[in-house]
FIBABA-438497 format. One record per residue (C-alpha): residue in one letter; chain; x, y, z. Coordinates in Angstrom, 2 decimals. Example, Ala and Ser with C-alpha at 12.3 -4.5 7.8 and 13.67 -1.06 7.14 Angstrom:
% FIBABA-438497
   resn   chain      east     north        up
      A       A     12.30     -4.50      7.80
      S       A     13.67     -1.06      7.14
% end
This chain:
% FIBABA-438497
   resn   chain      east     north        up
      X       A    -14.35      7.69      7.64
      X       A    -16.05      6.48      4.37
      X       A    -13.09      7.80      2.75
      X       A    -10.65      5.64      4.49
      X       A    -12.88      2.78      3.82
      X       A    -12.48      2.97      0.23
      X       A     -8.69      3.59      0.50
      X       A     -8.48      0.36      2.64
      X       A    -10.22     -1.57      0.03
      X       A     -8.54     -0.37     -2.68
      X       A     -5.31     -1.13     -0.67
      X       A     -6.65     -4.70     -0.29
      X       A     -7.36     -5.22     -3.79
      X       A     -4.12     -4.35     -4.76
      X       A     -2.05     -6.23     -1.99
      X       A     -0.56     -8.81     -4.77
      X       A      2.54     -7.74     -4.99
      X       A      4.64     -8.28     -8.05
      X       A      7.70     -9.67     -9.56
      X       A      8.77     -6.65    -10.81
      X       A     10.38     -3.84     -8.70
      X       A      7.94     -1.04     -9.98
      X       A      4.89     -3.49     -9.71
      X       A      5.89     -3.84     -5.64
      X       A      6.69     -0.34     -5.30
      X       A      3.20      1.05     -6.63
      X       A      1.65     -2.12     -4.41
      X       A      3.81     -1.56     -0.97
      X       A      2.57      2.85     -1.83
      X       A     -1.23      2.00     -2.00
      X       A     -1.31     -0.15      0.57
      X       A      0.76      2.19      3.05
      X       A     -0.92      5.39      2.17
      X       A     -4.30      3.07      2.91
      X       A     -3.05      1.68      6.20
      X       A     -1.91      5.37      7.11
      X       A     -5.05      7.09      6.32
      X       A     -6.90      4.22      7.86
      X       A     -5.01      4.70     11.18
      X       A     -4.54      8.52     10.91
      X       A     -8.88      8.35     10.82
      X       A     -9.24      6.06     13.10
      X       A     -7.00      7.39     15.67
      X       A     -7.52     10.81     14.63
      X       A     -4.47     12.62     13.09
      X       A     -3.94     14.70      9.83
      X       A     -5.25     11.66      7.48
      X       A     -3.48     13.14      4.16
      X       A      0.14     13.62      5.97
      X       A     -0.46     10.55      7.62
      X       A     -1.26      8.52      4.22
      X       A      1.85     10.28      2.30
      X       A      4.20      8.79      4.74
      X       A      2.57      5.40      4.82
      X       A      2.64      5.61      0.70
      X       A      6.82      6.30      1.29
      X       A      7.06      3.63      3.30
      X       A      5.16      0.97      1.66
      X       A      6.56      2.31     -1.96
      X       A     10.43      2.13     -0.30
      X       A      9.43     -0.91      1.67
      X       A      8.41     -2.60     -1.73
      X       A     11.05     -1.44     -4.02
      X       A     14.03     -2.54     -1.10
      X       A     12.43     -6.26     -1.28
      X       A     12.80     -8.76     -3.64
      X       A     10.47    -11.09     -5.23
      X       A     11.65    -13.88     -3.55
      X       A     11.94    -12.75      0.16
      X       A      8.10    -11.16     -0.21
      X       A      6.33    -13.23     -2.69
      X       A      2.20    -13.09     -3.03
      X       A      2.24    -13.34     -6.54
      X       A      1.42    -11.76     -9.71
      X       A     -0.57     -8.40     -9.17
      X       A     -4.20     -8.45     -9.56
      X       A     -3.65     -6.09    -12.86
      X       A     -1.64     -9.22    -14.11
      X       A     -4.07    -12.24    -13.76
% end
């Protein structure tokens, strides 16, 4: 579980997404594969397997938007 905790955090910190399409793909990755292992802990499931598919999803999710439908900002990195 303290493993997930950091990947949530982490996932947190870098929830800014950006205006570029590689900035919100690496954003929309770390924050699925954190949700995913998060929920995979929590609910008990195959955490890494879990977090790969949320980090597909998030990264896919992210790269398919653009900046001005899903807007938060400049990434943290950025500022």
């Amino acid at each position: 579980m303290h493993r997930s905790l950091i990947l949530l955090i982490l996932a947190a910190t870098l929830s800014a997404c950006g205006t570029s399409v590689g900035d919100r793909g690496l954003s929309g990755a770390a924050i699925g594969a954190g949700a995913g292992a998060v929920g995979a802990a929590i609910l008990g499931g195959p955490v890494a397997a879990v977090a790969l598919i949320g980090a597909a999803a998030g990264g896919l999710t992210g790269v398919a938007t653009s900046p001005s439908a899903v807007d938060l900002g400049k990434p943290i990195w950025q500022r």
